[in-house]
Each structure stands twice: as C-alpha cells, then as structure tokens.
C-alpha positions as a Python dict, from the first residue, in 0.01 Angstrom:
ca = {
    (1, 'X'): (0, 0, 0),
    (2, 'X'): (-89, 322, -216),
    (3, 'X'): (-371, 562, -76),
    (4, 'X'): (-705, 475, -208),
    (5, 'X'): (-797, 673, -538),
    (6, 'X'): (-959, 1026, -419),
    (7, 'X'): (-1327, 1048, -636),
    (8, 'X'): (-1338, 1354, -869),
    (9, 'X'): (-1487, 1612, -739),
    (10, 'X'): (-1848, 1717, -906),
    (11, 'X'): (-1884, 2041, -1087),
    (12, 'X'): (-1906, 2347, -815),
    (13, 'X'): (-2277, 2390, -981),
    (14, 'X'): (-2356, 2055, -866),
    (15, 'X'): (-2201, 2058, -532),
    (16, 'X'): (-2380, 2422, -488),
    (17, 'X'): (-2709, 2218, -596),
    (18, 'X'): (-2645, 1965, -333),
    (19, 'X'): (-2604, 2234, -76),
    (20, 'X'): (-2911, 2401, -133),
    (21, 'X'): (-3110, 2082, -138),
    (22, 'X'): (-2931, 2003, 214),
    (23, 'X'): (-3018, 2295, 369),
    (24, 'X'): (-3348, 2306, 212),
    (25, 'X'): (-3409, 1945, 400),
    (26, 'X'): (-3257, 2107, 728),
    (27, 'X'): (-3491, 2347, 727),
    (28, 'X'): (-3802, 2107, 615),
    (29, 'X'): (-3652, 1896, 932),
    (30, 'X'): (-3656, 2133, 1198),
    (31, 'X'): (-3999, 2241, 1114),
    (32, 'X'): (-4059, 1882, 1129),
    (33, 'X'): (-3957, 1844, 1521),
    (34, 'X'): (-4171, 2164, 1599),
    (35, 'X'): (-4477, 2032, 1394),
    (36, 'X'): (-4660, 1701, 1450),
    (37, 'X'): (-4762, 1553, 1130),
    (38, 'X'): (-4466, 1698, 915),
    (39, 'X'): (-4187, 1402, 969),
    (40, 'X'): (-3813, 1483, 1049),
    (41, 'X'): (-3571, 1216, 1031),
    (42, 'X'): (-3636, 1150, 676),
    (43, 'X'): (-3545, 1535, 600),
    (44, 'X'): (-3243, 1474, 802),
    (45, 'X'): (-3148, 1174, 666),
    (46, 'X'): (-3210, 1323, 302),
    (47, 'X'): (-2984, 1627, 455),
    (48, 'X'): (-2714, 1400, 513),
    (49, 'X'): (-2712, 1239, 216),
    (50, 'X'): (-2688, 1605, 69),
    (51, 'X'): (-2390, 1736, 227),
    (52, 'X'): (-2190, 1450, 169),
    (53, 'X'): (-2182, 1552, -158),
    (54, 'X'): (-2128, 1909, -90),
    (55, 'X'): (-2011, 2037, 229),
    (56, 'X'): (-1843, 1747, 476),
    (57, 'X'): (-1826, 2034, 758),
    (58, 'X'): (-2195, 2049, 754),
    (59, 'X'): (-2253, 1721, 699),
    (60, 'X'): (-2014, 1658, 1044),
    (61, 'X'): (-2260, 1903, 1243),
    (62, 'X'): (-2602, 1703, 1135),
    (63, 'X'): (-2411, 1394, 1216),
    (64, 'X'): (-2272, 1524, 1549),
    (65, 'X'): (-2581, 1750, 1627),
    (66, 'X'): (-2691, 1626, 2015),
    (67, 'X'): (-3034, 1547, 1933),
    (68, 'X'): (-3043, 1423, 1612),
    (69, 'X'): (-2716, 1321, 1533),
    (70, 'X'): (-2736, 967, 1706),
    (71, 'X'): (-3048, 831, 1474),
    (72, 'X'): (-2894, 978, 1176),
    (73, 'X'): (-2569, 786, 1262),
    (74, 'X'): (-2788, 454, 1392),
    (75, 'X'): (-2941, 507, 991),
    (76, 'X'): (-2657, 532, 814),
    (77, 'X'): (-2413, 276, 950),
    (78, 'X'): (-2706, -3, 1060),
    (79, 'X'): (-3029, 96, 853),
    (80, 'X'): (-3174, 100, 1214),
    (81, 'X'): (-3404, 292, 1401),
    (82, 'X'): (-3511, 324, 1758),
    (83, 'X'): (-3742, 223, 1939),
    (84, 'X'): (-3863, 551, 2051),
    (85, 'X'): (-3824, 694, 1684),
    (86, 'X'): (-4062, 390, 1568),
    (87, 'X'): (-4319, 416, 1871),
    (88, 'X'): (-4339, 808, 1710),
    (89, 'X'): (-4395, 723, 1381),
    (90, 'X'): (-4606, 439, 1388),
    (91, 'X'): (-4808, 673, 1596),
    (92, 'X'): (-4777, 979, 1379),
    (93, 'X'): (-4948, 744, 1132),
    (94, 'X'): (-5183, 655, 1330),
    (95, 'X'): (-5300, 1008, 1371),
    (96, 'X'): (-5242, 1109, 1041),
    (97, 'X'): (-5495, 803, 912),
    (98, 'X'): (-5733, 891, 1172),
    (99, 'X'): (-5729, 1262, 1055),
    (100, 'X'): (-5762, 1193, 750),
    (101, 'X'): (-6075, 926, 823),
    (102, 'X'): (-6220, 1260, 1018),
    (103, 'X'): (-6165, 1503, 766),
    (104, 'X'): (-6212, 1371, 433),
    (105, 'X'): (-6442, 1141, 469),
    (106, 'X'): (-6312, 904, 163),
    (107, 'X'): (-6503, 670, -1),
    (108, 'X'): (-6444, 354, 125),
    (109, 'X'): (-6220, 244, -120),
    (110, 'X'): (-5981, 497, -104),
    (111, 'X'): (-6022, 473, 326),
    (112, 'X'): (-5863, 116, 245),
    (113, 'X'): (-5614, 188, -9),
    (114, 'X'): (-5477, 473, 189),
    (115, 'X'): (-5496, 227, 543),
    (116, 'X'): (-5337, -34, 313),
    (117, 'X'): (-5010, 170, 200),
    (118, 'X'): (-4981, 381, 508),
    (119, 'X'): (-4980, -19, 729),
    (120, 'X'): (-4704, -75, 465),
    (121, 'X'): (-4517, 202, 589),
    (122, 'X'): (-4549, 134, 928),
    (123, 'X'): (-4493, -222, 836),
    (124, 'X'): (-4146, -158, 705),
    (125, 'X'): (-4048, 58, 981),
    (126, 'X'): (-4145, -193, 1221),
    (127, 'X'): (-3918, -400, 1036),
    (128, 'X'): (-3575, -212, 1044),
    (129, 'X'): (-3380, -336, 1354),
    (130, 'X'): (-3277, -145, 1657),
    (131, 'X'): (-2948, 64, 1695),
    (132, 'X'): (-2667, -152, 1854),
    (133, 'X'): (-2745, 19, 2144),
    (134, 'X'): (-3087, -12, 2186),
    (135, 'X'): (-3031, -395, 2149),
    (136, 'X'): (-2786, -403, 2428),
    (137, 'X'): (-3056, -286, 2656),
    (138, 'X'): (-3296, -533, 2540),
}
C-alpha cells in the first residue's frame, strides 16, 4: 500500500504568517489565564490551529503543555470540553453580563439582546460533551 500523498507545503510567507498569528494567540492566551474576563482556551485553540500550519514542533509543545495541553487535545479530537472549563466560562459570562449590567447601564433593549446572545454562548458550551475522561468519572 503506497504512503499517503504528502500536502504541498504553503509558501514560507504564509507559513511565517501562520506563525506569527500562533504566537500572537499564545501570547493573547496566557494573558488570558492571568486575567479574568479575557478568555484562554479559545486563543489556544486558535494557536493550535496556527502552528499546524506552520511549525509542528510548536504546535507539539501547546498540545503537550501540562496545563493546557489536555483541553486543547479533549477539543481537537472530541469537540469536548470539561466540566471544570464549562463551570469557568459559563461563569466568566456570568460576570461579564453582570459587569456590563453595572457599568453601562444599557437600555433595555440592548440589556436583552446582549443577555440573549451571550445565553447562546453559554448555551452552546453547555452543549459540547465531556472529554472521554471526564465521562468515565461520571
């Protein structure tokens, strides 16, 4: 049975571009896990996604990193997230809503359209199913 066809490789300016974005979305990430309202794993995830198409070794050492390696990997092989990652979201919406309630003081029609897409949000997380592991331990 003959190898499977290799893909062409992009344009080093493209690859380069992809790098950049990736580490840009590192960095967006980290400050992420030291800031409350800024998210991370979508930066990660994003990351990922970036240095696949540019640098496998650093995609390897987001996928392997210790702390966020295993939802990255739980995201990209099962669309799933934890159950811890969707308590802190769901929350970190929660807060975010509230702030903004607090702080803007909307008219009420944008205080529902904004409580409308961010339960949406929270709606499809709520939605994505557990890691394999997280399921095993009911």
């Amino acid at each position: 049975m003959p190898d499977e066809p290799q893909r062409p490789q992009p344009h080093r300016a493209v690859r380069i571009g992809w790098l950049l974005l990736g580490l840009l979305c590192v960095a967006l990430g980290f400050i992420g896990a030291l800031l409350p309202l800024m998210p991370t794993t979508i930066f990660l995830i994003l990351a990922a996604g970036c240095f696949a198409r540019s640098s496998p070794r650093l995609e390897a050492w987001l996928l392997d990193h210790p702390r966020f390696g295993p939802g990255l990997r739980a995201w990209r092989h099962e669309g799933a997230i934890s159950r811890k990652g969707k308590i802190a979201a769901c929350a970190g919406i929660a807060l975010g809503l509230l702030l903004f309630l607090m702080g803007a003081h909307p008219r009420i029609w944008v205080a529902v359209a904004v409580a409308v897409a961010l339960g949406a949000c929270a709606t499809w997380i709520l939605t994505r199913p557990l890691p394999s592991a997280d399921r095993a331990d009911g």
